[in-house]
C-alpha positions as CSV (number, residue, x, y, z in Angstrom):
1,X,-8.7,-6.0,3.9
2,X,-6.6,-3.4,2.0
3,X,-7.1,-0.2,0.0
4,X,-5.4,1.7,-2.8
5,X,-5.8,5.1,-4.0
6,X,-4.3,5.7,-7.5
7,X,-3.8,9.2,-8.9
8,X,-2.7,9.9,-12.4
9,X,-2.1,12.3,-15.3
10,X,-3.3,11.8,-18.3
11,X,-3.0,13.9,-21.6
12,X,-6.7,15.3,-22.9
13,X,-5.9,13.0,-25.9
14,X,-5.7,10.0,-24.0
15,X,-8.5,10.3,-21.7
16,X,-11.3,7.6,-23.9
17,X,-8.3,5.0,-24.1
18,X,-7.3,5.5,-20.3
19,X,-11.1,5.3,-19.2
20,X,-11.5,2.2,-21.6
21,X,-8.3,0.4,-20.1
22,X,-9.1,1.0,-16.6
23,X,-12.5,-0.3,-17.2
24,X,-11.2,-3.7,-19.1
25,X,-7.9,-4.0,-16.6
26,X,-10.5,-4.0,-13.7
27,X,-13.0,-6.2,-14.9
28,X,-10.5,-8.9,-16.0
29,X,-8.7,-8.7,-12.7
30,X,-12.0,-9.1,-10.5
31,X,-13.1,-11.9,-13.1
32,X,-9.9,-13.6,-12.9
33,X,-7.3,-12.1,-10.2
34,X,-8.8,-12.0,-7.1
35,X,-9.7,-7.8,-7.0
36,X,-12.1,-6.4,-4.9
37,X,-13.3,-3.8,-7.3
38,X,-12.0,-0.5,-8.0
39,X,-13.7,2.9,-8.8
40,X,-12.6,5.9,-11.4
41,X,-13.1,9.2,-10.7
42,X,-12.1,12.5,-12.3
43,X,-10.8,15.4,-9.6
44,X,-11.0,18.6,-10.5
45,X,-7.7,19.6,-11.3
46,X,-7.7,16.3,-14.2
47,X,-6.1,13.7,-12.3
48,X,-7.6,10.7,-12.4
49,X,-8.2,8.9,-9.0
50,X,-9.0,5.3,-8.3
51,X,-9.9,3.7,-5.1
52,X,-9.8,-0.4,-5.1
53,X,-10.1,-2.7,-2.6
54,X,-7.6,-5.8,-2.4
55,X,-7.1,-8.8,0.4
56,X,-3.5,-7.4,0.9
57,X,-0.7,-5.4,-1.0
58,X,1.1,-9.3,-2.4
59,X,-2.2,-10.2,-3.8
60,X,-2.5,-6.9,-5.8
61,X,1.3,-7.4,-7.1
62,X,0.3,-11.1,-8.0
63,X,-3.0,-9.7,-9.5
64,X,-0.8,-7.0,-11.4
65,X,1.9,-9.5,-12.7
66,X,-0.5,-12.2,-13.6
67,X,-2.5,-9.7,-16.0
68,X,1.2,-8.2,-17.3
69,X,2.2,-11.8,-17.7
70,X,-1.1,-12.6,-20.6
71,X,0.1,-12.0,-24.3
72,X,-1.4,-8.7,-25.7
73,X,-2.4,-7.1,-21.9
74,X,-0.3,-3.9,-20.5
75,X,-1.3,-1.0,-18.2
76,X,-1.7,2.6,-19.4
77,X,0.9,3.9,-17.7
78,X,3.7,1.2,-19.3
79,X,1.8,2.3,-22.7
80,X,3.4,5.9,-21.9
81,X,-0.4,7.1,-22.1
82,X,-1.1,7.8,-18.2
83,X,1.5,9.3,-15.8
84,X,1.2,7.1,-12.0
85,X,1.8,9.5,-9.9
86,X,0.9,8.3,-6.7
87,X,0.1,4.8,-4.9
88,X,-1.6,5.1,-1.1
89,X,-2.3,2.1,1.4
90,X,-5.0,2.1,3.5
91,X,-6.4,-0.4,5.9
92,X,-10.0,-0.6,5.7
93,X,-11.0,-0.6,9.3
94,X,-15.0,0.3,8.4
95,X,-17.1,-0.1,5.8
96,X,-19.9,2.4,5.1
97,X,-20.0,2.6,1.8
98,X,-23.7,1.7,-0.1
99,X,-23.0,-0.6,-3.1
100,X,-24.1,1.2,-6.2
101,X,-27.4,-0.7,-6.7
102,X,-28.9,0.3,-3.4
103,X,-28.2,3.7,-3.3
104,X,-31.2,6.2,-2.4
105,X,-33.0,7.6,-5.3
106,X,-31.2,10.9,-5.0
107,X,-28.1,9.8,-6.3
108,X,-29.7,8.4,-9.6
């Protein structure tokens, strides 16, 4: 199994759409192009980071150009409203991380 970690800039004005397009390109690839999920996250110097799991790099580029290829369906970043600036690939060679609805109380 694969990771990526996605960083991007994003104008203040574009934030709500980029959130909102992120959460509807995510969902639609998990429901329909084999994803293994992704995450959003705001640093603190406004980037916007993602971390998403995929069976391999070729499945994410199918994934990606099987989306791109449905009438009415872009990215942000082709949009001109989110700046990529960097792609990193990780192998996943652990898992530790507690699935959102069985985290401890403290992190509610």
């Amino acid at each position: 199994m694969k990771a990526a970690i996605y960083r991007w800039r994003v104008a203040p004005e574009d934030e709500e759409h980029f959130k909102q397009r992120w959460h509807d390109i995510t969902s639609d690839i998990v429901r329909d192009h084999g994803g293994g999920g992704s995450r959003l996250h705001r640093a603190g110097n406004g980037e916007w980071v993602a971390y998403a799991r995929w069976p391999s790099k070729e499945a994410r580029d199918k994934a990606f150009a099987d989306y791109s290829a449905q009438p009415d369906r872009s990215i942000p970043q082709r949009e001109g409203r989110a700046e990529l600036i960097e792609e990193i690939w990780l192998d996943i060679t652990d898992d530790l991380l507690i699935p959102e609805a069985e985290l401890p109380e403290r992190f509610h």
